[in-house]
C-alpha positions as CSV (number, residue, x, y, z in Angstrom):
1,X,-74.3,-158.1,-43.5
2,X,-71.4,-155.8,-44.4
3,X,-68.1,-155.4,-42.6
4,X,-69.5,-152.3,-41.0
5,X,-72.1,-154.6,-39.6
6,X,-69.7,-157.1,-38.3
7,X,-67.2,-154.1,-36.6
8,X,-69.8,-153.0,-34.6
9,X,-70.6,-156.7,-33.5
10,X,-67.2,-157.4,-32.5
11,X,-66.8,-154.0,-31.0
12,X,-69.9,-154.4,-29.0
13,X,-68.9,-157.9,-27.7
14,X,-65.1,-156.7,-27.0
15,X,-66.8,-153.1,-25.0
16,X,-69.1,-155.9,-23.0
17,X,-65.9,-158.0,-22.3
18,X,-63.8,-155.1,-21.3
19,X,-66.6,-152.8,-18.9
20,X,-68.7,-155.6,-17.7
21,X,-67.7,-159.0,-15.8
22,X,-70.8,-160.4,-15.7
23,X,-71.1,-160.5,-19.3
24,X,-68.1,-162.4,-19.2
25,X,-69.6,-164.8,-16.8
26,X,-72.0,-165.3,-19.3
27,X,-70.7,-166.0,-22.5
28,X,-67.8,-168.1,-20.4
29,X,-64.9,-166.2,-21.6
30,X,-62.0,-167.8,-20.1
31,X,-59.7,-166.1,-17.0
32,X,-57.3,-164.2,-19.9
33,X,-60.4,-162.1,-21.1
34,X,-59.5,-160.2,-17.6
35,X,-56.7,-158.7,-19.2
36,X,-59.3,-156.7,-21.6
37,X,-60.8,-155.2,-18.3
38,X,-60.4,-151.4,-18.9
39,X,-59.8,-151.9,-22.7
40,X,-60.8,-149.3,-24.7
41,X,-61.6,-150.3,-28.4
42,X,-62.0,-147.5,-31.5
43,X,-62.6,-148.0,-35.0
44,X,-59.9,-147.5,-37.4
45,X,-61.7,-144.2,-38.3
46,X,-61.6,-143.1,-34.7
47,X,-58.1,-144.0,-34.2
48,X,-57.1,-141.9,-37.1
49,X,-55.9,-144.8,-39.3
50,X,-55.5,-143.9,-43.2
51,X,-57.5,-146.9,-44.9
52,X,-61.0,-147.4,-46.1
53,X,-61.0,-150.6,-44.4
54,X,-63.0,-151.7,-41.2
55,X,-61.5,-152.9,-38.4
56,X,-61.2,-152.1,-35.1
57,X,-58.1,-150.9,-32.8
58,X,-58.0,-152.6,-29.3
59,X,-55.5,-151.0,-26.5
60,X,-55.4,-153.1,-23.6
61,X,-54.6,-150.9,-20.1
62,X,-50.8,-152.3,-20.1
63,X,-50.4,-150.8,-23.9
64,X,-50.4,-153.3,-25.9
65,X,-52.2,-152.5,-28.9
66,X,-53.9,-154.5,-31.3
67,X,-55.6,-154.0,-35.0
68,X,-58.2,-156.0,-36.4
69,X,-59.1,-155.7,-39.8
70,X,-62.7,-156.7,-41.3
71,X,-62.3,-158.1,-44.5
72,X,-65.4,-159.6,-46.4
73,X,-64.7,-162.5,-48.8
74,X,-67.6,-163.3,-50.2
C-alpha cells in the first residue's frame, strides 16, 4: 500500500461521512461527525498545494480548514 493508496481511503471514508448519514450510522461515527455534513475534501494536488506529499485538504461548511498529510514510515 502507498500513501496514494491510503489518501484515497481516507478521502473515501471522510466523502461517505460528509454526503451520506447513513454511512455514518453505520460505522457509529459519533454526533460531532455532523459537523463534516457538506464538507468538501481535495487532495493537496487539487487544492493547489506546492508539495509532493499526499495528503488531503478538508473544509468544513463553517471554513474551517484542515490539512492532512500522508506520510509512510516504513
Amino acid at each position: 500500500m502507498t500513501t496514494k493508496d491510503v489518501q484515497a481511503l481516507i478521502e473515501s471514508v471522510l466523502f461517505n461521512a460528509a454526503e451520506d448519514e447513513d454511512f455514518r450510522d453505520a460505522v457509529d461515527i459519533d454526533d460531532s461527525a455532523e459537523a463534516l455534513e457538506g464538507a468538501v475534501v481535495r487532495s493537496f494536488g487539487d487544492a493547489g498545494l506546492l508539495t509532493r506529499d499526499a495528503g488531503l485538504v478538508l473544509r468544513l461548511k463553517d471554513g474551517t480548514e484542515f490539512q492532512i498529510s500522508i506520510v509512510q514510515s516504513r
